[in-house]
C-alpha positions in Angstrom: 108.3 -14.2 45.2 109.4 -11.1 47.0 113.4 -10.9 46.2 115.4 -8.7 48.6 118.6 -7.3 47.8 121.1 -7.1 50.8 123.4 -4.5 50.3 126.7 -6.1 51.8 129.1 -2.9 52.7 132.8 -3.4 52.7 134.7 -0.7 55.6 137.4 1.0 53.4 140.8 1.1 55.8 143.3 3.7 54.8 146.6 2.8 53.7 148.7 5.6 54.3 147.3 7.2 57.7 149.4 9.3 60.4 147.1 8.3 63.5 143.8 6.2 63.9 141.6 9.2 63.8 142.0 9.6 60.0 141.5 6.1 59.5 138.2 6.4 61.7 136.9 9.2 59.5 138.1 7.4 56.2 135.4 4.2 57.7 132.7 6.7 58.7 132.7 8.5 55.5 132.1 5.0 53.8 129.4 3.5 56.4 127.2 6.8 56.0 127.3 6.9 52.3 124.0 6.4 50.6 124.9 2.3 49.2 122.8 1.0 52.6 119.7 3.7 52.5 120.1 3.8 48.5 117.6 2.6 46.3 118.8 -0.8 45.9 116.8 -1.7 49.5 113.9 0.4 49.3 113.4 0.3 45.1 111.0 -1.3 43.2 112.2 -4.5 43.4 110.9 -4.9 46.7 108.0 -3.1 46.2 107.5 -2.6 42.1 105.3 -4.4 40.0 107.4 -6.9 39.3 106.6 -8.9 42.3 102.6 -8.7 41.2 101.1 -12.0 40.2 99.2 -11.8 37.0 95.6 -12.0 37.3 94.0 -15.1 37.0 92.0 -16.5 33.7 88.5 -18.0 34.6 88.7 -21.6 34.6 85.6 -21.4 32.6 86.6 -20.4 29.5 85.5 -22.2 26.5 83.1 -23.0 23.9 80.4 -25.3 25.6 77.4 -27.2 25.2 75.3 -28.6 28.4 73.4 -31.3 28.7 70.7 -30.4 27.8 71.4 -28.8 24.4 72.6 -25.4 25.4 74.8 -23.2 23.4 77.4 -21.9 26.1 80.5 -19.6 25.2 82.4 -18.3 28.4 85.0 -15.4 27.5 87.1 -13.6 29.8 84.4 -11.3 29.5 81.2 -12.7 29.1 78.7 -15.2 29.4 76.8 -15.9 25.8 73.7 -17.5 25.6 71.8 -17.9 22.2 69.5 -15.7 23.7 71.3 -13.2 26.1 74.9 -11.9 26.5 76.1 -11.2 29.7 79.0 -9.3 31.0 81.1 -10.6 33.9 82.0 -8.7 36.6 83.7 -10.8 38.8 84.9 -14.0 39.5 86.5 -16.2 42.2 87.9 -19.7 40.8 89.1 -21.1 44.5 85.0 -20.4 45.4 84.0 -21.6 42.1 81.4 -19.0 41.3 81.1 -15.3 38.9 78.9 -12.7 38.9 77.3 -11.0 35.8 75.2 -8.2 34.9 72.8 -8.1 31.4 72.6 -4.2 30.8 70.3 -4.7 27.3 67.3 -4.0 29.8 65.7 -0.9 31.0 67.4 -2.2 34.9 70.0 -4.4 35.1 69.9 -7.6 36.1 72.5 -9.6 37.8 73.2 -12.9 37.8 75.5 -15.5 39.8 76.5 -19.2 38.4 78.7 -21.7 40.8 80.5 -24.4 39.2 81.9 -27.9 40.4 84.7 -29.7 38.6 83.4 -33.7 39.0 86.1 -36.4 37.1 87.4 -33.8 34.6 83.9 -32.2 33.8 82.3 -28.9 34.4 79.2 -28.9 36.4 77.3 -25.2 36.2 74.3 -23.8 37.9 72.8 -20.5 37.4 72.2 -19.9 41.4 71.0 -16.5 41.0 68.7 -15.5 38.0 67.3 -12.0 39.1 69.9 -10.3 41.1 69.7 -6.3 41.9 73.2 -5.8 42.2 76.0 -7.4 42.7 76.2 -7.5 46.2 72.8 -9.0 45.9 73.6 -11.7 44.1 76.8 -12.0 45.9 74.6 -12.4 49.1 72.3 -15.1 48.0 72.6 -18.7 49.5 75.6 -21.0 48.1 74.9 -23.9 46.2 75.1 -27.3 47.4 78.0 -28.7 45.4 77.9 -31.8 47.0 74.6 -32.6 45.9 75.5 -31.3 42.2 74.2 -34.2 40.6 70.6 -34.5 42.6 69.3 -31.1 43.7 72.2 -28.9 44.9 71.4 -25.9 42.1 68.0 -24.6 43.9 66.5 -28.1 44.1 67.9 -29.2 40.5 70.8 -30.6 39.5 74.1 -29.4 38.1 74.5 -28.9 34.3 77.7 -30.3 32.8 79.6 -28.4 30.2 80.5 -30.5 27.8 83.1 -30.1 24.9 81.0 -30.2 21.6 81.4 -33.0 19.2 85.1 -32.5 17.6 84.0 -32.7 14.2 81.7 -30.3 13.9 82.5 -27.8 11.0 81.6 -27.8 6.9 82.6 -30.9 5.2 82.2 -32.4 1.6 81.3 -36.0 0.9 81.8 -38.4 -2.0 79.2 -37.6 -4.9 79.8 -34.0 -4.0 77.1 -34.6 -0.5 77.6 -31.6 1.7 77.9 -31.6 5.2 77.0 -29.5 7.7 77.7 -30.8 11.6 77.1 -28.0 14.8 76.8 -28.3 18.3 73.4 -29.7 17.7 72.7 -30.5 14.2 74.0 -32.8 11.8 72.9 -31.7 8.2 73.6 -34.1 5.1 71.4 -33.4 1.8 69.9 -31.3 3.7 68.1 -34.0 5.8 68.8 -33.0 9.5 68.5 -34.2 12.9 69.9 -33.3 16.0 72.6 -34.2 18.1 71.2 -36.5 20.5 74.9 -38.2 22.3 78.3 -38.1 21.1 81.9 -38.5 22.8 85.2 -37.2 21.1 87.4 -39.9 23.3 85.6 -42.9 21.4 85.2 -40.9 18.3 81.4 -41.9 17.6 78.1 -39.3 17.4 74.3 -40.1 17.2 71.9 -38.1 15.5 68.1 -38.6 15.9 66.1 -38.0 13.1 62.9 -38.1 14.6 61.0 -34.7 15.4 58.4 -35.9 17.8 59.7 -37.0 21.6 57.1 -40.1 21.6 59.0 -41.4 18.8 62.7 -42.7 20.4 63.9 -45.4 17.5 65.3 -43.5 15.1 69.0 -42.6 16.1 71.7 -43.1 14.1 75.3 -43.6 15.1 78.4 -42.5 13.1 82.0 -43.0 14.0 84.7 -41.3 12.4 88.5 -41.6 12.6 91.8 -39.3 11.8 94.5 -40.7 9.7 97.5 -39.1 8.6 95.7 -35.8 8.5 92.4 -37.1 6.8 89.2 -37.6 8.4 86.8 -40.7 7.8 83.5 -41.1 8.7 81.4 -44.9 8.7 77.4 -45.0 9.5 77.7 -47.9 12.1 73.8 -48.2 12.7 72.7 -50.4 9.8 69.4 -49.7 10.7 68.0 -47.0 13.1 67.2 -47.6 16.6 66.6 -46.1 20.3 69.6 -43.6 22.3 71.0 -46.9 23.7 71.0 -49.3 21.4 73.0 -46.9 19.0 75.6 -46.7 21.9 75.7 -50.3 22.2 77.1 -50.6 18.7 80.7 -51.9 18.7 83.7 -49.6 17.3 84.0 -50.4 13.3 87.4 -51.5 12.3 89.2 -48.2 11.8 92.8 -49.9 11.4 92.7 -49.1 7.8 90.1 -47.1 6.9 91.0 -45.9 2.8 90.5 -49.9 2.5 87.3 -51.0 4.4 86.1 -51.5 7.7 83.1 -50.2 7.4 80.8 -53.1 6.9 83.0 -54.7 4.6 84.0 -51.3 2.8 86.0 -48.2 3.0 85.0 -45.5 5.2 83.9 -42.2 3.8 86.6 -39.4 3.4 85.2 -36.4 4.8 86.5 -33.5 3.3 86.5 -30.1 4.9 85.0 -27.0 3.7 85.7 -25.1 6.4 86.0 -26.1 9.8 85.3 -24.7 13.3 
């Protein structure tokens, strides 16, 4: 907000004057000085830096997963793909869309993604893939955030950015059983399967263990639970089963978890090793 200073001028009367013309000069001398042309109107504080807003952060930022398994880290600066790192150029948060540039190539290539916020979640599409410049990819036609669920990103749909699962670090079991949980993989024993749903509000992730996409019945679901600083962990699926049945499963008793719970006994104390 643009703060001006009014510069509120008294007219000094003399006391002790023999006619009006001295008093006249006395009130000119004072209404010509330099307090109403000074820098206190035309300074920086009208003007200055201090009225500049400070740029805006990308709403983007953050370490990401999408739905279909996609490491995605968005910095201030760049776009970070397992396989690619991009640098961002620009960005425009009210039109919901950045440009990028990967330079590791012999040309540049420039890319644009648009974005849609949809009940709390990120929706991202890369709308532009093979840019020549910026202004090219700038130029290209705007998604169709409306349909960002069907076919508004070039006749697919959106994908969401979604937080990764919340316990994801290094962690030590009972029996001395290491853990090791990613944005994909959950590792115990060193028998691993990946990620396959998870959600950090209910606390609960499944993991499918099988390798081939014809087989779909062998997820596993785990809940875990924070309590007074510890972390406990229960495998809910008693047997394995298919993506939805393993989300089916109800909640295990976590009101007590040192003490049971868990099928009748405690939960497992996770402890870190290190942690993301």
């Amino acid at each position: 907000m643009r703060t001006m200073i009014l510069a509120l001028v008294g007219l000094t009367t003399a006391c002790t004057t023999d006619t009006d013309t001295d008093a006249i000069e006395t009130d000119t001398g004072v209404d010509t000085s330099t307090e109403e042309t000074g820098s206190e109107e035309t300074g920086s504080e009208e003007t200055g830096t201090e009225d500049t807003a400070p740029p805006a952060e990308l709403a983007l930022i953050g370490d990401w997963i999408d739905d279909w398994g996609t490491d995605v880290v968005i910095t201030a600066d760049a776009v970070i793909f397992p396989w690619a790192t991009q640098t961002i150029h620009s960005f425009d948060n009210e039109a919901e869309s950045l440009l990028a540039v990967d330079a590791s190539g012999e040309t540049d290539v420039w890319y644009r993604y648009d974005w849609t916020m949809q009940d709390g979640t990120f929706w991202f599409c890369t709308a532009v893939f093979d840019g020549t410049s910026a202004e090219d990819a700038a130029g290209r036609a705007d998604s169709d955030r409306a349909a960002y669920d069907a076919d508004g990103c070039g006749g697919f749909a959106f994908s969401q950015l979604l937080e990764p699962v919340a316990i994801r670090g290094s962690w030590t079991l009972p029996e001395d059983i290491s853990l090791e949980v990613t944005k994909t993989t959950w590792t115990a024993s060193e028998i691993s399967g990946s990620i396959a749903a998870w959600s950090n509000d209910e606390q609960y992730v499944v993991v499918n263990y099988s390798t081939d996409f014809m087989i779909t019945d062998q997820h596993i679901r785990r809940d875990w639970v924070v309590v007074d600083d510890e972390t406990y962990l229960c495998e809910t699926s008693v047997e394995p089963g298919t993506l939805a049945e393993a989300e089916a499963l109800s909640r295990p008793d976590h009101s007590g978890p040192s003490t049971g719970g868990c099928h009748d006994n405690p939960w497992t104390l996770m402890s870190p090793t290190t942690h993301d």
